[in-house]
VOGU-3710 file (C-alpha; in Angstrom, 3 decimals, decimal comma):
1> xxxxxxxxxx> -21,144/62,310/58,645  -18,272/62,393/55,835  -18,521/59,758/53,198  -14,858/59,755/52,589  -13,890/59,132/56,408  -16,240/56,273/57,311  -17,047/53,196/55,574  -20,968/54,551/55,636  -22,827/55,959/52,652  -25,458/58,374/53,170
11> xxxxxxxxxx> -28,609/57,916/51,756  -30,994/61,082/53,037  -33,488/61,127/56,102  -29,800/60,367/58,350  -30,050/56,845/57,189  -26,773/54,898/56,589  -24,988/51,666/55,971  -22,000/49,987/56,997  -20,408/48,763/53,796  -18,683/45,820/55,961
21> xxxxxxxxxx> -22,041/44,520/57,510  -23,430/44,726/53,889  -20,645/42,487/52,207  -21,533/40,099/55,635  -24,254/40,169/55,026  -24,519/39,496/51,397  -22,034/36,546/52,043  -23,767/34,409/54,426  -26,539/34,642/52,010  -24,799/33,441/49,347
31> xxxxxxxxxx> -26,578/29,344/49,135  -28,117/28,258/46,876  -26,518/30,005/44,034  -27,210/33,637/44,845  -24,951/36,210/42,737  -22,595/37,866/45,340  -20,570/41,299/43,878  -18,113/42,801/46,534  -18,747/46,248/46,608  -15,304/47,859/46,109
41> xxxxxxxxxx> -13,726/49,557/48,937  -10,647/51,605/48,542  -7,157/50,201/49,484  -4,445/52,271/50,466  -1,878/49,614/50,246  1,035/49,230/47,358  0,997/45,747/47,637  1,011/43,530/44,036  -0,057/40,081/44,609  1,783/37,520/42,115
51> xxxxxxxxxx> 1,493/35,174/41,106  -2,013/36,397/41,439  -5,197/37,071/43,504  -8,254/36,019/41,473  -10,113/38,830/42,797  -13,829/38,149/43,163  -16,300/37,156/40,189  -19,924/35,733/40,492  -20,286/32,132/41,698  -22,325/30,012/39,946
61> xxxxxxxxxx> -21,890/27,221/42,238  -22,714/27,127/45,935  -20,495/24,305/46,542  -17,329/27,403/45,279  -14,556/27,599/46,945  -12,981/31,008/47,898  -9,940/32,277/46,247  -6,984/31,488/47,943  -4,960/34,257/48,749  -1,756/34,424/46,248
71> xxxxxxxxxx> 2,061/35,782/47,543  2,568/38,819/48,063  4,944/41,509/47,245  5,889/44,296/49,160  9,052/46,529/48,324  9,863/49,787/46,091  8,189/50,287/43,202  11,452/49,195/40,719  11,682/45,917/41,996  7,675/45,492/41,939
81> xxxxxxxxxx> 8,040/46,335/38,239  11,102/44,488/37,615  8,947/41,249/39,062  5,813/41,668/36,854  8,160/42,088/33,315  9,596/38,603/34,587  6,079/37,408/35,067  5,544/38,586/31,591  8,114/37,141/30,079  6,564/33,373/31,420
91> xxxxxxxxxx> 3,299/34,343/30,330  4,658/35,251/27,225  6,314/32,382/26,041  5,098/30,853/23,083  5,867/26,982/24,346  4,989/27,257/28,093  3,034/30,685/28,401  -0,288/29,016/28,222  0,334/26,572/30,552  1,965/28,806/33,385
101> xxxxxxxxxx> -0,729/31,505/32,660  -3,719/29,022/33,107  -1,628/27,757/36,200  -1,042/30,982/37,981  -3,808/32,961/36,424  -6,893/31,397/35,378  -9,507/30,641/38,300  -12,456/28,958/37,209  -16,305/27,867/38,592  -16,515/24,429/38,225
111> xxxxxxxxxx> -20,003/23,125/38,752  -18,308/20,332/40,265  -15,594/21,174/42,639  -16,197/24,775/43,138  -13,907/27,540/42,858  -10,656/26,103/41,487  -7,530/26,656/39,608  -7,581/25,764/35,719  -4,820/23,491/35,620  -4,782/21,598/32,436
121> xxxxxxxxxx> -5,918/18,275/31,835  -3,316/15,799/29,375  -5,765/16,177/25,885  -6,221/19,644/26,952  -2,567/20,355/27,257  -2,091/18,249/23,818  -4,387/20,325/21,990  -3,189/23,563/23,362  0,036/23,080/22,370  -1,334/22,429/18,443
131> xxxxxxxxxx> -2,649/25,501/18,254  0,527/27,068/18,436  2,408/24,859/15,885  -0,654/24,419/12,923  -2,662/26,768/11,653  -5,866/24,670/10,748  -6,764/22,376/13,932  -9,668/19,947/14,309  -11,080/18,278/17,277  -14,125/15,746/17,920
141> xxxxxxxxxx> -15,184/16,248/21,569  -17,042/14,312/23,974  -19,497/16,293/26,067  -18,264/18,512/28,889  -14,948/18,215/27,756  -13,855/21,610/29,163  -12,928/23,020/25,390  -14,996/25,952/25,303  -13,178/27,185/28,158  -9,929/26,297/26,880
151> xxxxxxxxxx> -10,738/27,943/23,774  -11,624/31,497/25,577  -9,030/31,350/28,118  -6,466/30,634/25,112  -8,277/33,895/23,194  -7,934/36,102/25,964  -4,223/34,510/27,003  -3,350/35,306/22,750  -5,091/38,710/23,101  -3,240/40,049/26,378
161> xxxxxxxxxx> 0,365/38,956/24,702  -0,667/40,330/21,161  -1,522/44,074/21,081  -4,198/44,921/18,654  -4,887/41,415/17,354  -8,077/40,156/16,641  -9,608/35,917/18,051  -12,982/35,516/16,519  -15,270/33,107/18,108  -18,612/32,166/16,451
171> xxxxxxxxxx> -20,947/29,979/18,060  -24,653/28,697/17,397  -26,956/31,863/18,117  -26,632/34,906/19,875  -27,479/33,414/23,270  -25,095/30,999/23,031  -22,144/33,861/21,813  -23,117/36,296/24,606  -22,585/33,057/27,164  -19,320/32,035/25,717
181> xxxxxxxxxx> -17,637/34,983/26,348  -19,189/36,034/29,247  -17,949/32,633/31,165  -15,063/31,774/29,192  -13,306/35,071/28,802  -15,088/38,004/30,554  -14,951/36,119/34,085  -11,549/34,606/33,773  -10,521/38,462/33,058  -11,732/40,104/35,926
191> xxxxxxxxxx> -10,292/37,589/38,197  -6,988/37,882/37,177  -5,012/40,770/39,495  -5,058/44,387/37,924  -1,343/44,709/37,315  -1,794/42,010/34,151  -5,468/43,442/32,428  -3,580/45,878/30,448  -1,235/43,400/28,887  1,584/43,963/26,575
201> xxxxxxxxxx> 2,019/46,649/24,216  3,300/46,488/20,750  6,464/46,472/21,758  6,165/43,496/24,174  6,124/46,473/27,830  3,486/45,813/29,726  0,877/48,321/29,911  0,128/49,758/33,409  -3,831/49,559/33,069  -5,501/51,037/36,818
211> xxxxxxxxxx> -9,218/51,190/35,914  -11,509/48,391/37,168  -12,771/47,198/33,397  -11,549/46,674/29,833  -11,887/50,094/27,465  -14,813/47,785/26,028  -16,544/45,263/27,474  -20,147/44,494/25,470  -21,903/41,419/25,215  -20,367/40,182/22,345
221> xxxxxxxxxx> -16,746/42,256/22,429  -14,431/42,535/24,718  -11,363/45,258/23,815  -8,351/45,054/26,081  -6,230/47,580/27,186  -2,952/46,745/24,462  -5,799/47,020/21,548  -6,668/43,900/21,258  -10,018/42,356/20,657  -12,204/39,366/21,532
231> xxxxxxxxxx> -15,303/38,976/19,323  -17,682/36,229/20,494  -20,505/36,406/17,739  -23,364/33,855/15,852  -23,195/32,185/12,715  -25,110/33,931/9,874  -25,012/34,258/6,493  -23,257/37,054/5,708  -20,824/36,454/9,121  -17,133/36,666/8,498
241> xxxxxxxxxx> -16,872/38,567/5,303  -16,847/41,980/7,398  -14,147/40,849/9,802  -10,239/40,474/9,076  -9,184/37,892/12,350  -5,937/36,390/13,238  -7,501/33,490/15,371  -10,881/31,963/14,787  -12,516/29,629/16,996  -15,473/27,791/15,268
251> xxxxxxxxxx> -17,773/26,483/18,348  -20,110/23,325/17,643  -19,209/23,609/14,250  -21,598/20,264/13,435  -24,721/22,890/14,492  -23,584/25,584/12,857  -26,004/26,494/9,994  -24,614/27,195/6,517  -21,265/26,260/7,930  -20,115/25,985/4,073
261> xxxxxxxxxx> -20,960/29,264/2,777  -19,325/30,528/6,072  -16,177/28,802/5,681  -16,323/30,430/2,041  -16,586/33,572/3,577  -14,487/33,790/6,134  -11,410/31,844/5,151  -10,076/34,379/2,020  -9,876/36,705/5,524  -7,794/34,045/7,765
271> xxxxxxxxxx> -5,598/33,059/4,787  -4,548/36,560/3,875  -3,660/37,574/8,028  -1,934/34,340/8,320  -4,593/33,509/10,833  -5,692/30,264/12,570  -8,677/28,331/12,620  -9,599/25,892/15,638  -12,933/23,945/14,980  -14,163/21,623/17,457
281> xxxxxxxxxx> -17,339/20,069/17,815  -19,450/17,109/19,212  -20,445/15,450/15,862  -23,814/15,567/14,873  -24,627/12,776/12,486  -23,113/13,163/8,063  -23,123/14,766/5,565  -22,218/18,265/6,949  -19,129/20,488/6,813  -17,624/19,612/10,006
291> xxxxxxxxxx> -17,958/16,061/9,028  -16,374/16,227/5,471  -13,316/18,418/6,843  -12,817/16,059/10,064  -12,957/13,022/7,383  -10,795/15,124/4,869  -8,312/15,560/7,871  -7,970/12,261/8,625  -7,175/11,335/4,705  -5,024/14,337/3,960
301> xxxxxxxxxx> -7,267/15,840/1,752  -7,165/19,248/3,570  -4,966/21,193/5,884  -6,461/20,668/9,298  -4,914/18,735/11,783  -6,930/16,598/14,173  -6,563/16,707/17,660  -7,266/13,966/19,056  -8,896/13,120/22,764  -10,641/10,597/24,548
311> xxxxxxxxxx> -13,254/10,916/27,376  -10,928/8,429/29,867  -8,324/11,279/29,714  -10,349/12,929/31,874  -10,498/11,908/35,595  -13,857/12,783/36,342  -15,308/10,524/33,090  -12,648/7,752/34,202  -15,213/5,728/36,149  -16,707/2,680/35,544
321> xxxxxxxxxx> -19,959/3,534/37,459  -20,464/6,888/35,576  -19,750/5,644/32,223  -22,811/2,938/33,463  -25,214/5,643/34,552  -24,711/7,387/30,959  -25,181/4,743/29,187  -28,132/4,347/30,950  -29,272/7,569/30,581  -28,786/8,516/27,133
331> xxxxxxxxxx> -28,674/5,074/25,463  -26,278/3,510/23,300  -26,821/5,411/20,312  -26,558/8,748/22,489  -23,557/6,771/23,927  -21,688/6,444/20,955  -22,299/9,682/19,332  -21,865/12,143/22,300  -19,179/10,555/23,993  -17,328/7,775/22,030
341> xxxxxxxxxx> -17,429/10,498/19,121  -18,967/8,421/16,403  -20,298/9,263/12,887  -23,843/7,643/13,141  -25,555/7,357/9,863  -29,177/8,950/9,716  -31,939/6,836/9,972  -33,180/7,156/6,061  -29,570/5,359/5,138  -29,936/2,776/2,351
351> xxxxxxxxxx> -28,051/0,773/4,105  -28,763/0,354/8,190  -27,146/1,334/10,702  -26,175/-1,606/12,758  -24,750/-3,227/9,007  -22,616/0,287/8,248  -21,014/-0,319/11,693  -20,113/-3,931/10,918  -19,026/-3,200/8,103  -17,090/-0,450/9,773
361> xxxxxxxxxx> -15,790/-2,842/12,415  -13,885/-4,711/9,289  -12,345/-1,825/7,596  -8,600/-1,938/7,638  -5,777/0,314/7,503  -3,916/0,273/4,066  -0,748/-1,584/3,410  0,955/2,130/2,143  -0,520/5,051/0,752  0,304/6,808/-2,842
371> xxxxxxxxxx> -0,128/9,464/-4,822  -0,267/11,935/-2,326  -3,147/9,617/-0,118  -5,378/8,894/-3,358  -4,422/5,355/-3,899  -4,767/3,245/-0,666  -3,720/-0,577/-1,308  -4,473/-3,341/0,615  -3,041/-6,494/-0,931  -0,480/-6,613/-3,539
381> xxxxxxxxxx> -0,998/-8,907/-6,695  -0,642/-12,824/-6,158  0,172/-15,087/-8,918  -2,732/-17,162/-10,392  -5,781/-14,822/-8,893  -7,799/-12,911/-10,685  -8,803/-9,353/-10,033  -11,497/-6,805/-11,405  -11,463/-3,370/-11,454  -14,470/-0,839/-11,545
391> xxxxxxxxxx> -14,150/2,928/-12,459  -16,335/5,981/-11,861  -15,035/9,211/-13,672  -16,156/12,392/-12,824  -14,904/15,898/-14,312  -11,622/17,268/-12,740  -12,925/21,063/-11,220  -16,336/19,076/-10,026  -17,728/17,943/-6,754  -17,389/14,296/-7,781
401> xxxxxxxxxx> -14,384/12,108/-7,331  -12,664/10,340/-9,787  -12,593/6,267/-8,255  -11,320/3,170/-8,840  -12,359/-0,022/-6,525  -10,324/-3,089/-6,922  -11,075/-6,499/-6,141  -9,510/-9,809/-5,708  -12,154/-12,610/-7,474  -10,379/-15,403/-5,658
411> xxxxxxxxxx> -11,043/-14,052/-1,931  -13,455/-11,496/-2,270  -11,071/-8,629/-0,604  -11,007/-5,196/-1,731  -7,343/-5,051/-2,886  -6,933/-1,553/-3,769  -8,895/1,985/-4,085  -8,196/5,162/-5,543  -10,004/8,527/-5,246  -9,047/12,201/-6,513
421> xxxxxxxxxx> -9,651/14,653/-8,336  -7,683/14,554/-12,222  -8,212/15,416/-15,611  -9,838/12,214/-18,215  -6,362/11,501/-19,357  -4,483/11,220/-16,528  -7,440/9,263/-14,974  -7,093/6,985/-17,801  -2,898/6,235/-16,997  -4,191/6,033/-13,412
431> xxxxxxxxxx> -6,539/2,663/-14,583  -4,039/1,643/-16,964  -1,076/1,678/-14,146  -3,757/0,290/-11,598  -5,478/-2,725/-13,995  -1,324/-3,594/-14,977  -0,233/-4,323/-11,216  -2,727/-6,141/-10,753  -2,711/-9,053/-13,689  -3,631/-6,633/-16,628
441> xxxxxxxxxx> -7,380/-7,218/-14,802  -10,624/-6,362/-16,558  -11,469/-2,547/-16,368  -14,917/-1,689/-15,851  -15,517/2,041/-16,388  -18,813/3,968/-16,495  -18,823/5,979/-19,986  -22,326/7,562/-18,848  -21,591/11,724/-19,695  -18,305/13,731/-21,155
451> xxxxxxxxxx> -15,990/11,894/-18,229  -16,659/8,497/-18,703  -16,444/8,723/-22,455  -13,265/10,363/-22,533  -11,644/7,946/-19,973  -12,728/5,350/-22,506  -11,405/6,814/-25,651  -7,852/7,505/-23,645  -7,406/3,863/-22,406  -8,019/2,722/-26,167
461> xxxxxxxxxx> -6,066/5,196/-27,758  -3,539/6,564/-25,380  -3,017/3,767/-22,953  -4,047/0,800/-25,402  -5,181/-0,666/-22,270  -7,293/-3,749/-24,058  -8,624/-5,562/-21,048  -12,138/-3,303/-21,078  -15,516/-4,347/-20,427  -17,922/-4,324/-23,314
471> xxxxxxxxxx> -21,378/-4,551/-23,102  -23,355/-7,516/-24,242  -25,338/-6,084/-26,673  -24,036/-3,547/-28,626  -20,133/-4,384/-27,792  -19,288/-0,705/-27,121  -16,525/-0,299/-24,826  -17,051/0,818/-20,889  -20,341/0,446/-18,530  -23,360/2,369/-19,531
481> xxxxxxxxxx> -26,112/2,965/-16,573  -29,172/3,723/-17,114  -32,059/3,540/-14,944  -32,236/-0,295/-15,292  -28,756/-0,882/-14,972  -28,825/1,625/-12,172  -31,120/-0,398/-10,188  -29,361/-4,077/-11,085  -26,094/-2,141/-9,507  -28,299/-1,257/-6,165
491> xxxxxxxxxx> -29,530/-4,694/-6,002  -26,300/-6,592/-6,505  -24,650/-4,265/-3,931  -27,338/-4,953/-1,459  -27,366/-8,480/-1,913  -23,747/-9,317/-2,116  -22,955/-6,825/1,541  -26,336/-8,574/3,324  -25,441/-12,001/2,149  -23,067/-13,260/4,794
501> xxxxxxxxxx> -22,138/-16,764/3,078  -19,812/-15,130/0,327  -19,647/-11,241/1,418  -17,316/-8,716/-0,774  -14,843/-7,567/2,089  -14,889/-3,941/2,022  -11,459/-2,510/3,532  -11,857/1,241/3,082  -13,174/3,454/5,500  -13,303/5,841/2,693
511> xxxxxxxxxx> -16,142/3,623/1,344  -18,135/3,131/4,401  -18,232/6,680/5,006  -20,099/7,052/1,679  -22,832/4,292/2,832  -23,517/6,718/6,037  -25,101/8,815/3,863  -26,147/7,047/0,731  -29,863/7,139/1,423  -33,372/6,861/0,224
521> xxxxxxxxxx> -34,638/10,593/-1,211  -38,319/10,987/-0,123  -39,309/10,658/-4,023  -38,046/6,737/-3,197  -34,546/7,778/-5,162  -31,266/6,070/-3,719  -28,265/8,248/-4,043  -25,975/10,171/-2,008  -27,477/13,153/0,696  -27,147/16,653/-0,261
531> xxxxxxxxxx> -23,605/17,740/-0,411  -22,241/14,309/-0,084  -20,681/11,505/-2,263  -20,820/7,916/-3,427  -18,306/7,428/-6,127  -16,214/5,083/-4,197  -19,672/3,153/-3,847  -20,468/3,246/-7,560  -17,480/2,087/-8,395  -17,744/-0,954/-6,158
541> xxxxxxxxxx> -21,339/-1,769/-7,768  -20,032/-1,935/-11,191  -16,867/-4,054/-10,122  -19,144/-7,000/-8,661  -22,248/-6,749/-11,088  -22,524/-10,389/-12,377  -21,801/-8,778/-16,103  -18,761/-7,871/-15,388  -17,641/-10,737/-13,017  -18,417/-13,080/-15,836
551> xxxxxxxxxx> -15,845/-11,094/-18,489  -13,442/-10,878/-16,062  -13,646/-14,598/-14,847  -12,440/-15,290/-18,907  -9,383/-13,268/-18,672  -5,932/-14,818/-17,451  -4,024/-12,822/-15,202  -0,068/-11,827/-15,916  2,368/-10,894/-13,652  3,742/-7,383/-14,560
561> xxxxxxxxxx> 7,235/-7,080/-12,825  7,888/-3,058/-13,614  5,658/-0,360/-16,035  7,388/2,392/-17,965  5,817/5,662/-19,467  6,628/6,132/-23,112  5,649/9,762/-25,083  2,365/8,428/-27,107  3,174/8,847/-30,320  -0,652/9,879/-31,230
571> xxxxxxxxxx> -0,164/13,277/-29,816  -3,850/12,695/-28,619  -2,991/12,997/-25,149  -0,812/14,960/-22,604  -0,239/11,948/-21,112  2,613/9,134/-21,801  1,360/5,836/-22,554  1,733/3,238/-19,757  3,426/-0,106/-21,209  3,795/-3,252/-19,264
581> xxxxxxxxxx> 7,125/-5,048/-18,605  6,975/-8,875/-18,584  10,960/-10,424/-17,905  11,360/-14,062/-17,576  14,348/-16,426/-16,960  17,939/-14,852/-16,928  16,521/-11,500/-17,473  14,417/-11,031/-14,340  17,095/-12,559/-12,320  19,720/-10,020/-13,608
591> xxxxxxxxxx> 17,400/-6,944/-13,542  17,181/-7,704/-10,235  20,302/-8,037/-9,421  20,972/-4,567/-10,718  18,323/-3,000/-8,657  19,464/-4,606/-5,458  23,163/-3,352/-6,274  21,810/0,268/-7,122  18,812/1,395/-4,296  18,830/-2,065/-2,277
601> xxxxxxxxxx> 16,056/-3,995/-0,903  13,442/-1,368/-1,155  9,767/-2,196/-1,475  7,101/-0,438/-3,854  5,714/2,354/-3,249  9,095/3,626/-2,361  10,313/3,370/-5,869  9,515/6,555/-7,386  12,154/8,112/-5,395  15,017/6,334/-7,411
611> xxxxxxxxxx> 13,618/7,029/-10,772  16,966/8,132/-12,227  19,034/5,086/-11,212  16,271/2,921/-12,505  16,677/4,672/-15,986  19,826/2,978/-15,675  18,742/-0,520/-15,469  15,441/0,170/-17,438  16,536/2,776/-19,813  12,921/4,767/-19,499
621> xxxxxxxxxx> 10,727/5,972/-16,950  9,859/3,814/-14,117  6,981/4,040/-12,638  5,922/0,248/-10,615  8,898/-1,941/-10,673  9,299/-5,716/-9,665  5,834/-6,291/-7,326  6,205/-10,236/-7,127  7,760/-10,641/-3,523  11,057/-12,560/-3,704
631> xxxxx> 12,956/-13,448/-0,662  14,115/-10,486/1,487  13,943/-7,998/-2,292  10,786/-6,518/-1,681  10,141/-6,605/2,231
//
């Protein structure tokens, strides 16, 4: 009995079996989740299915669906070819590609509805398209948001249009890096009809690949036919410093350990390829490096871009009775951090919980932004209120922030805030400028260390700012803490945020981020968790101390309507000297007249564009110019 001429295979003693009862066979008992592999049987035909047959892959689900069968094509060989290069040239594109591919292309087991197409949710869809247009991309997830598999299928889709390019994708362990690419890339592959596994080459032809599987296929690589490779492999230390990549995918990046020193390692590779980075995550508490760059995103302190989503986006979450039954079944906490996407602090926070998320429920978004994001303000200055500003320096190339927290006396609102990273002298202008707009207000500034001390010396010498806080005993200029000062700060801060009768309105969600993870050491220590910050909180503490309330209270505000920079004529600094400009009667009217006739109704914060024509008018540099609202001049 031939092999070749029956569908039998012989298997000594004259025993033999028919390969279609087998694959019957094998089907009907396919419940209950049994692996089925269709034994491959050869086909004489020249048919070319597009836009594709799925071909078979192992069903996770018993509830899968079949895969439909796709057109077909029948005809000479030119026009079959002639149909796939304008199939390419859809995949291909860099705007729709994706899209069409995952339309046409991508078959998928969902554990819900079976064997199904992977046509793209909205957020999905949004996010896709980022990834194309920035190179650094962020996301917070929900849970079972589908992004693992839109990461993968957006891997392979970039590696079967790019020959010999590289998509990284690390993930939590070695289990979990194996399982990502064998569900989220491998499967998706082998479904997909053999006329479009070999891909393009590197001149965009598509490569006529016949063999059943990829020239590689391990279990954590996958090298396609055009060259082009798909590495799916765990965090470590020493992971990404071996490995040049022109798309990395960073999976669970809140669980990833040493996710600093990897980011260290791996991103002098990325930068130098021109490569992308796409980190998403479910967030997993502060104080780690997925949490810092998501924050940093959202204040423009880094590169990424955040794509955003929300769990009613997708239809199967958009249910009143299942977003019940979760909350049920994980809680509220569990609620809010796996599905709402929130930053919960720890549970060793100095502050708790439920008061960080009050106090997070009355932040507010600024009034404008300046200084390239470091100086958010809230409230402009009002005639007749008094203000106070507190300072915390820190050195320029350290981890610390340079911060300024001001406050309005009168209502107890945080008025204005400031955070970055500057040398002592330009620090100092920054207090200067700051403490000016705002009623030439007290300045309280921490002189403990080199920073503080230098800040000080600039603001008397350079800046000749006078209004400075002095301490009571030995009259030296600038706050001193110590570790009975320290712990007057801590209790003040505690007091005046618990006690509800007068509480100091905190605006900045800069701020409140810093009390997630300001937190009692186990020694008993309050201060900031490892790798964290509280600058912006120190600087609060020493604006509302009592000490410095009370020699603040004494000083009476006044107006400043513009500040110029003049060259200090110490030569101390590299700074100019920041002096105050006070115009009364005919003067202020006519100055303003001159600036409405020369850049028009514009308000601050959009003045520094229009330096030159104010040189006419002020005859130096502007810098702040007319703050007091008048009629329609300043809206």
């Amino acid at each position: 009995m031939s092999l070749f001429g029956t569908r039998s295979i012989f298997s000594g003693n004259n025993i033999s079996f028919d390969l279609k009862a087998v694959k019957k066979r094998l089907r009907a008992s396919a419940g209950g989740g049994v692996s089925v592999v269709d034994v491959p049987v050869e086909d004489d035909s020249n048919e070319i299915k597009l836009p594709g047959d799925p071909g078979t892959i192992q069903k996770h689900s018993p509830k899968a669906k079949k895969s439909p069968h796709a057109p077909t094509l029948r005809g000479r060989t030119n026009n079959v070819q002639q149909r796939i290069e304008e199939e390419w040239k859809k995949i291909a594109n860099p705007e729709t590609g994706f899209s069409y591919f995952c339309k046409n292309y991508v078959w998928i087991n969902n554990q819900r509805h079976g064997y199904m197409q992977f046509v793209l949710y909205g957020y999905q869809e949004r996010i896709a398209s980022m990834l194309g247009k920035h190179r650094f991309v962020i996301t917070k997830k929900f849970r079972q948001a589908g992004m693992s598999l839109l990461t993968g299928v957006y891997c392979l889709w970039y590696s079967l249009c790019n020959a010999r390019m590289q998509c990284l994708i690390v993930s939590i362990g070695m289990r979990e890096s194996s399982k990502y690419l064998q569900e989220n890339v491998r499967e998706i592959y082998d479904a997909m009809p053999q006329w479009l596994r070999g891909g393009l080459d590197a001149k965009g032809k598509p490569i006529n690949w016949k063999k059943p599987r990829a020239p590689k296929d391990a279990a954590t690589e996958l090298v396609l036919p055009n060259k082009a490779k798909i590495r799916s492999i765990p965090s470590g230390k020493s992971v990404g410093r071996s490995f040049s990549t022109k798309i990395l995918i960073v999976d669970e990046a809140a669980f990833v350990e040493d996710m600093e020193r990897f980011w260290l390692s791996i991103y002098p590779t990325i930068n130098n390829a021109g490569g992308s980075v796409f980190v998403v995550s479910t967030v997993n508490g502060v104080g780690n490096w997925y949490y810092s760059t998501y924050k940093g995103a959202e204040n423009d302190e880094n590169e990424f871009k955040i794509g955003h989503m929300e769990f009613p986006e997708h239809p199967d979450y958009n249910d009143p009775h299942w977003v019940e039954q979760t909350k049920r079944q994980i809680g509220i906490r569990g609620w809010r951090q796996e599905v709402l996407g929130e930053f919960l602090a720890s549970g060793n926070t100095f502050i708790d919980a439920d008061t960080i998320l009050w106090l997070e429920g009355n932040c507010e978004e600024p009034l404008r932004k300046e200084w390239g994001g470091k100086l958010w303000v809230w409230e402009d200055f009002v005639p007749g209120h008094k203000y106070v500003l507190g300072a915390d320096c820190a050195t320029q190339g350290g981890l610390d922030y340079s911060s300024i927290s001001v406050f309005d006396m009168m209502t107890g609102n945080q008025v204005a805030e400031y955070r970055g990273k500057v040398h002592e002298d330009m620090f100092a202008q920054r207090i200067a400028e700051i403490g000016y707009l705002y009623g030439s207000c007290l300045a309280a500034v921490e002189i403990n260390a080199k920073p503080g001390g230098s800040v000080v010396t600039s603001l008397r010498r350079v800046q000749r700012y006078k209004r400075l806080f002095k301490q009571v005993k030995s009259g030296e200029a600038g706050w001193l803490t110590n570790q009975r000062s320290r712990n007057n700060l801590v209790a003040h801060m505690e007091s005046a945020i618990y006690d509800q009768s007068r509480p100091w309105k905190i605006k900045s969600t800069r701020m409140v981020d810093e009390f997630k993870t300001f937190i009692v050491t186990e020694s008993g220590k309050i201060e900031h968790d490892k790798g964290c910050n509280d600058d912006l909180i120190f600087a609060l503490m020493i604006a509302i101390v009592p000490e410095v309330q009370q020699q603040a209270g004494r000083f009476k505000p006044r107006q400043v309507h513009a500040l110029k920079v003049v060259d200090d004529p110490s030569g101390e600094g590299f700074v100019g000297t920041v002096v105050p400009v006070h115009l009364e009667g005919d003067d202020l009217e006519n100055t303003r007249a001159k600036r409405r006739d020369l850049i028009g109704n514009t308000g601050y914060g959009r003045q520094l564009a229009y330096r030159e024509k104010l040189d006419e008018v002020a005859g130096e540099d502007v810098i702040g110019w007319l703050l007091e609202d008048v009629g329609d001049d300043n809206k």
